[in-house]
C-alpha positions as CSV (number, residue, x, y, z in Angstrom):
1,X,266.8,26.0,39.5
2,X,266.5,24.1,42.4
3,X,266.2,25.6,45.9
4,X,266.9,23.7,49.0
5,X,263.8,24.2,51.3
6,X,261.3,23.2,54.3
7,X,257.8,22.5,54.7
8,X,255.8,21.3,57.9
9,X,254.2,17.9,57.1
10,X,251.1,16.3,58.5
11,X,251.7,13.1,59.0
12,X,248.2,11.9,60.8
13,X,245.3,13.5,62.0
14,X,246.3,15.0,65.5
15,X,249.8,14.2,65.3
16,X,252.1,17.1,65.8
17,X,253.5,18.4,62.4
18,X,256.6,17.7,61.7
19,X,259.5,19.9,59.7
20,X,261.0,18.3,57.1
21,X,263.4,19.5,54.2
22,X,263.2,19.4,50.2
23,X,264.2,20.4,46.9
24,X,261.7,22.5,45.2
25,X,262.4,22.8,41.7
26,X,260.3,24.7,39.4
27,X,259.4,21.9,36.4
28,X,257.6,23.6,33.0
29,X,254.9,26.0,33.3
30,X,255.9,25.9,36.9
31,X,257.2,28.5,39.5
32,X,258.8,28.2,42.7
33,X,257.3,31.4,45.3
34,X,259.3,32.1,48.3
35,X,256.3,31.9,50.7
36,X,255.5,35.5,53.0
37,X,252.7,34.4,54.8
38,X,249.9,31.3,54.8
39,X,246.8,31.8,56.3
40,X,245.6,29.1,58.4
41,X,241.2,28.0,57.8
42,X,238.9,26.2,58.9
43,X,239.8,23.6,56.5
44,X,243.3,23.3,57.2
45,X,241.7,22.2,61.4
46,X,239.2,19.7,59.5
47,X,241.7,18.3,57.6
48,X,243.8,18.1,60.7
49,X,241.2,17.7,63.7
50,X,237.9,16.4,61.9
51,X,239.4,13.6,59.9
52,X,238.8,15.1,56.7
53,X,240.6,13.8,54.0
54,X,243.1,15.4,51.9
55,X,243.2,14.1,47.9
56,X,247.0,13.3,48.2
57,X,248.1,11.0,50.5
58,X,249.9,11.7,53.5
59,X,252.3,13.1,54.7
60,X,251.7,16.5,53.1
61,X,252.4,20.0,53.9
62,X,249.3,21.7,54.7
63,X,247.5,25.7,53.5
64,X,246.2,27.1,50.5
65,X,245.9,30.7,51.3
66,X,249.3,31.7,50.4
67,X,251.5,35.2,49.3
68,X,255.0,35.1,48.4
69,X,257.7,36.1,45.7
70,X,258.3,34.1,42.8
71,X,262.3,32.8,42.8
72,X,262.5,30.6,40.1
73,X,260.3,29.7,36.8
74,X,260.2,26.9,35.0
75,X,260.2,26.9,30.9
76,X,257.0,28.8,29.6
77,X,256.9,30.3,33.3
78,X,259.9,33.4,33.2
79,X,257.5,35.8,33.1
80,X,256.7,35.6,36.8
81,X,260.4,35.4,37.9
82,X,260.5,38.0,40.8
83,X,257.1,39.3,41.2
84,X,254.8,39.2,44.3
85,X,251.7,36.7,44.3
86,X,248.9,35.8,45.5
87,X,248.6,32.1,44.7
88,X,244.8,31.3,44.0
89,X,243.7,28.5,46.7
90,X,242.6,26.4,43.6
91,X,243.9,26.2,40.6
92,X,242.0,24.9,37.2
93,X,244.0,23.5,34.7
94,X,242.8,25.9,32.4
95,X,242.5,23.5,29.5
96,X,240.0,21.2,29.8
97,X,236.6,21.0,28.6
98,X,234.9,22.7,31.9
99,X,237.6,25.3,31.8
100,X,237.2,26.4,28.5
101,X,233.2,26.6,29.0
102,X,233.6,29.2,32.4
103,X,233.3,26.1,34.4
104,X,236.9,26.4,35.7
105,X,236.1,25.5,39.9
106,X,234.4,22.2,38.6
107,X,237.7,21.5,37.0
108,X,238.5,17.9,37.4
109,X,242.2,18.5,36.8
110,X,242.7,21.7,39.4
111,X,245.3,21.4,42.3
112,X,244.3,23.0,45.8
113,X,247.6,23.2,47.7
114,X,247.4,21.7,51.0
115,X,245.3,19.2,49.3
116,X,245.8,18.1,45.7
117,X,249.4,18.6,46.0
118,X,251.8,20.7,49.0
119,X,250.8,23.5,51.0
120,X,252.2,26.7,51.6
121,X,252.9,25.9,55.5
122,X,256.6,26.1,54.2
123,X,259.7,28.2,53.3
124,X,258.6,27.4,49.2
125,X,256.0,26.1,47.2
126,X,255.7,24.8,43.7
127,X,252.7,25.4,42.1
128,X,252.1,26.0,38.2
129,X,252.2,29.1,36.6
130,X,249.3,29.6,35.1
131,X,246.3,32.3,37.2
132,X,248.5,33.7,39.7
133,X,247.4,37.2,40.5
134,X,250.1,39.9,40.7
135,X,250.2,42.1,44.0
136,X,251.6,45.3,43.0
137,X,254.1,46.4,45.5
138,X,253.4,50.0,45.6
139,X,250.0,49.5,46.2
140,X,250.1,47.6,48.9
141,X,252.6,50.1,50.4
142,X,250.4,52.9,49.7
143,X,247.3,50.7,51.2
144,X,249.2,50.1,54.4
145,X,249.8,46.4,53.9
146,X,252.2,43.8,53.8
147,X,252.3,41.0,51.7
148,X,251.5,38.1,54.8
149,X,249.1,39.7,55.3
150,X,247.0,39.5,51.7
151,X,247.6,36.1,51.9
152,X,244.3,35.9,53.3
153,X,243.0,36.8,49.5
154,X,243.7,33.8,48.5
155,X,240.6,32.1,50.1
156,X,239.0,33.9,53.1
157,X,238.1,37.0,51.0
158,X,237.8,35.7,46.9
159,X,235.5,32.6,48.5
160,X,233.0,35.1,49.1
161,X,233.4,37.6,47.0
162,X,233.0,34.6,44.3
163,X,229.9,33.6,46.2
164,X,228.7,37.7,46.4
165,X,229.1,38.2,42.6
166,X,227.2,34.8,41.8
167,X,224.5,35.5,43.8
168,X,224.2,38.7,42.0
169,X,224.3,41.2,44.7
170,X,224.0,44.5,43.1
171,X,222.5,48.4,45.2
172,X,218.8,47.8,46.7
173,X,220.2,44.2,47.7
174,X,219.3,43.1,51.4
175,X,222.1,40.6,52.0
176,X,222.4,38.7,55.2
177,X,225.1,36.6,56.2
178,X,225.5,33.9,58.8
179,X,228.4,32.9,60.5
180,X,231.1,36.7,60.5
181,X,234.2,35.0,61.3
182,X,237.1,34.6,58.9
183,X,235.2,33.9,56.0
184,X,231.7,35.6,56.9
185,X,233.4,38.8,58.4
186,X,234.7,39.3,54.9
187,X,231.3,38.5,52.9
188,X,229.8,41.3,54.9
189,X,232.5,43.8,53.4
190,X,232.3,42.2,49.8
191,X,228.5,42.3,50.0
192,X,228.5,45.9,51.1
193,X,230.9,47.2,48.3
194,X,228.6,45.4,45.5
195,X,225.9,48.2,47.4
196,X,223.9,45.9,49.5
197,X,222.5,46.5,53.1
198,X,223.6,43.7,54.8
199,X,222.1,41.6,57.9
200,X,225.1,40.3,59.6
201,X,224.1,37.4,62.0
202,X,226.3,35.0,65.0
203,X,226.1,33.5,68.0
204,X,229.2,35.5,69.1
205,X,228.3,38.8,70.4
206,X,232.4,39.9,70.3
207,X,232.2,38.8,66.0
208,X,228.9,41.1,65.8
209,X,230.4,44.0,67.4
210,X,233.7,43.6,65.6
211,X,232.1,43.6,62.2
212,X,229.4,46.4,62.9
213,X,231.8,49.3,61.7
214,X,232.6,47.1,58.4
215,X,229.7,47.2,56.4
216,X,227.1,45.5,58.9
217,X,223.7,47.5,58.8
218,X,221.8,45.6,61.6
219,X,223.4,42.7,63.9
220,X,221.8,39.8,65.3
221,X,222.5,37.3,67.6
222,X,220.7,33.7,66.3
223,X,221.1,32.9,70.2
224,X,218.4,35.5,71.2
225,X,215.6,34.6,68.3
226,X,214.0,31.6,67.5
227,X,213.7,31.1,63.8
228,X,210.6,32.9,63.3
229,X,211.5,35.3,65.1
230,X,215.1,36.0,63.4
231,X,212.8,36.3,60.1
232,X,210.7,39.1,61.7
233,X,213.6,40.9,62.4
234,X,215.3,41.2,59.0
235,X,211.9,41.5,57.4
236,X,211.5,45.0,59.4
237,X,214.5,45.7,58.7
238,X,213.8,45.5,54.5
239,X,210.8,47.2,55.4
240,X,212.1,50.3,57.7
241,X,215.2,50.9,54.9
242,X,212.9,50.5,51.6
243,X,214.4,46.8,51.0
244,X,212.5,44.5,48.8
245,X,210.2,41.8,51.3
246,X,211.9,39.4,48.5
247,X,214.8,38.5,46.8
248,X,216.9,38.2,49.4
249,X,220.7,36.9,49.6
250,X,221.6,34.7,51.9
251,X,225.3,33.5,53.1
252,X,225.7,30.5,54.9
253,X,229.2,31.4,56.0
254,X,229.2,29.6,59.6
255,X,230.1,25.9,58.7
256,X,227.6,24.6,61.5
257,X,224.3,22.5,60.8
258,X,222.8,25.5,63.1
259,X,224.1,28.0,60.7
260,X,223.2,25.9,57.6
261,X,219.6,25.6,59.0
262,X,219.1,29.3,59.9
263,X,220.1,30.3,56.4
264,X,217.4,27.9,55.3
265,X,215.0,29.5,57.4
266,X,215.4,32.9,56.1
267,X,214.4,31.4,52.4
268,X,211.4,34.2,50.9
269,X,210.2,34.6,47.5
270,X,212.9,34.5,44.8
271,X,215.6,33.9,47.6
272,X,219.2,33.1,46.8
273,X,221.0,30.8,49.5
274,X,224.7,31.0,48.8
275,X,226.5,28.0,50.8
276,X,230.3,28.8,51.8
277,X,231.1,27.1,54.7
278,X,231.4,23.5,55.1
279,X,230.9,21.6,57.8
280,X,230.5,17.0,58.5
281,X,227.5,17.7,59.9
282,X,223.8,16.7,58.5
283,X,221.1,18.8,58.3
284,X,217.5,17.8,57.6
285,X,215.2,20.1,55.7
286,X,212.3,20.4,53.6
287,X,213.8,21.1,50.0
288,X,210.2,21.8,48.5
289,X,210.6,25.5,50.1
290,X,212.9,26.3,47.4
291,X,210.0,24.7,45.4
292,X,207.7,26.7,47.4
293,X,209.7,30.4,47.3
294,X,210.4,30.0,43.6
295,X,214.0,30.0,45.3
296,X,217.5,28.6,44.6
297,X,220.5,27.4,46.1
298,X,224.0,27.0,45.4
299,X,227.4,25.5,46.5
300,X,230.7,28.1,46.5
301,X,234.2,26.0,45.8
302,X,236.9,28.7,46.0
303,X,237.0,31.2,42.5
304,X,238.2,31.7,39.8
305,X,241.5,33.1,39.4
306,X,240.4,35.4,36.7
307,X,238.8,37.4,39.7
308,X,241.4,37.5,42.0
309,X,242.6,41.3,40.8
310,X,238.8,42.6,41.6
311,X,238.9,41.3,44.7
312,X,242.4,42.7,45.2
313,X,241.2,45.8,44.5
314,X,238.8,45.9,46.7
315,X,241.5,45.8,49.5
316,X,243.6,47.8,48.0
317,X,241.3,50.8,47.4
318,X,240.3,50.6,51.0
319,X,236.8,49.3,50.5
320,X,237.4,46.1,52.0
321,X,239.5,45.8,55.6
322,X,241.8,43.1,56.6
323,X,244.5,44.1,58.9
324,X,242.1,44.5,61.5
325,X,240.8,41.0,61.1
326,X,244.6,39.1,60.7
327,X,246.9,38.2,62.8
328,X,251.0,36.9,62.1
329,X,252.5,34.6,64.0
330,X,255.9,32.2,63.2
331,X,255.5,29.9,61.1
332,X,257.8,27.8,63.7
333,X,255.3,28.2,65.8
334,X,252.5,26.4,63.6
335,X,251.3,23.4,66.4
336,X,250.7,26.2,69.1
337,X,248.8,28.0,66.6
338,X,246.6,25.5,65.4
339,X,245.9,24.5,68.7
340,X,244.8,28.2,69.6
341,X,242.7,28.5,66.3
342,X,241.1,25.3,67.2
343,X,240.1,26.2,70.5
344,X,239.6,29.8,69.4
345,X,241.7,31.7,72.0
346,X,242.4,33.4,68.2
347,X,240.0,35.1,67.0
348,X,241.4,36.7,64.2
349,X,242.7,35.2,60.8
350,X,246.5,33.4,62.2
351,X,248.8,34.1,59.0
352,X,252.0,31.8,59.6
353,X,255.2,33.7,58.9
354,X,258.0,31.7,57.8
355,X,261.3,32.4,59.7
């Protein structure tokens, strides 16, 4: 079945996207979803503002944090014909050797719409099959949700919730996380629900406050503390609520070299630094404190579709929040809103909504 469509296409960093039409036609294994809402991150700008590159060439439609309603399945596929999806921001090919060993988001055959292959900034998307996660309708009803807005699962909340449950975040955890925007604001609710007290730390007063009544124990801004400084604080912290002085999880959620070298900073005995964000910047530091703490640190690239329900759940059963963090807007209106997000007179998560 093939469904006449439209997508908006980058064409070159900077350059205004463009709307252009297209077949999508679901091939084998594949499915077509009739896209609700895509949520627009911080990758989408650096792909757009930064110069990062994309793996496919331009032009190419870009998002990867997409919800929709499957319309048409290829062979092998049927099973999804009419159901509601969250479509995982990357998807492993579920075949290969990494795959098959639980390796599946160092798959070197996985496609990251928006990036391996076309975005969901468009009426439809084709994307294969295989690791969608099924929204239940009633649920999200009952929760007080619409599907646009659980888009945002697909990468602002399973990112960290991927990089929560590596980290091994379990009750009598002190968690801190730097950097509560999109991403980080959610790290602080997944962290808290896998029974951590969590240290939630900006340079954005507003993102502190807005946070605080979502799982945030103790706030602090990096602006007012010097490095040693921010360390005595969350060490008194641990040490007023009966928190272990080691251990600790940290979440480098910010994408900024300042973010990335606080985190570092806050490195103690037996420390786990989880790195989420991403950022072109360099940062210099002296990698024998991990030697030093006895410490460890590790990347985050997206998660695994077999987690996506969990993390669903946690929405759904009220335990993490995200219509107070997201905001819709026309998907016709997608250069106005980039432009916004860029120069953050948005401040919460932009879902485009196509017309």
């Amino acid at each position: 079945m093939s469904i006449e469509a439209h997508r908006w296409l980058m064409t070159a960093p900077k350059a205004p996207l463009e709307r252009a039409s297209f077949s999508a036609k679901a091939g084998a294994g594949e499915v077509v979803v009739e896209v609700a809402g895509c949520g627009v991150c911080h990758t989408d700008l650096g792909y757009y503002y930064d110069g990062v590159r994309t793996n496919a060439p331009l032009p190419l439609a870009l998002g990867h944090e997409i919800s929709g309603t499957v319309v048409a399945a290829g062979a092998g596929a049927e099973r999804w014909l009419g159901k509601t999806v969250i479509v995982p921001a990357v998807l492993p090919c579920g075949e290969c050797d990494l795959c098959k060993r639980g390796l599946a988001p160092i798959c070197r055959s996985q496609k990251m719409p928006g990036n391996d292959v076309q975005g969901g900034f468009a009426s439809h998307i084709v994307v294969p099959g295989r690791g969608l996660c099924e929204v239940d309708s009633q649920r999200l009803a009952a929760a007080g949700l619409t599907l646009p807005q659980v888009s945002i699962v697909a990468d602002a909340l399973t990112t960290p919730y991927q990089a929560v449950r590596r980290a091994g975040v379990e009750p009598g955890c002190l968690a801190i996380v730097i950097g509560v925007g999109g991403v980080g604001g959610y790290c602080v609710q997944v962290a808290r629900a896998f029974g951590a007290q969590v240290v939630a730390i900006d340079v954005d007063d507003a993102k502190l406050a807005a946070i605080a009544p979502h799982g945030a124990a103790l706030t602090l801004n990096a602006r007012n503390h010097d490095a040693k400084a921010l360390k005595a604080e969350v060490a008194a912290f641990a040490k007023k609520n009966g928190l272990r002085s080691t251990e600790w999880r940290i979440f480098e959620c910010s994408g900024t070299a300042a973010g990335q070298l606080t985190a570092f900073g806050l490195l103690v005995h037996g420390a786990t630094l989880s790195v989420v964000g991403f950022t072109m910047d360099k940062v210099e530091v002296r990698l024998s404190n991990l030697m030093a703490f006895d410490a460890r640190a590790i990347g985050n690239w997206g998660c695994p579709p077999e987690h996506y329900p969990a993390a669903l759940d946690l929405v759904l059963e009220g335990k993490v929040a995200i219509a107070p963090f997201v905001e819709l807007h026309p998907l016709d209106d997608i250069n106005h809103v980039f432009h916004a997000v860029h120069e953050r007179e948005i401040r919460k998560r932009a879902v485009l909504v196509p017309s």
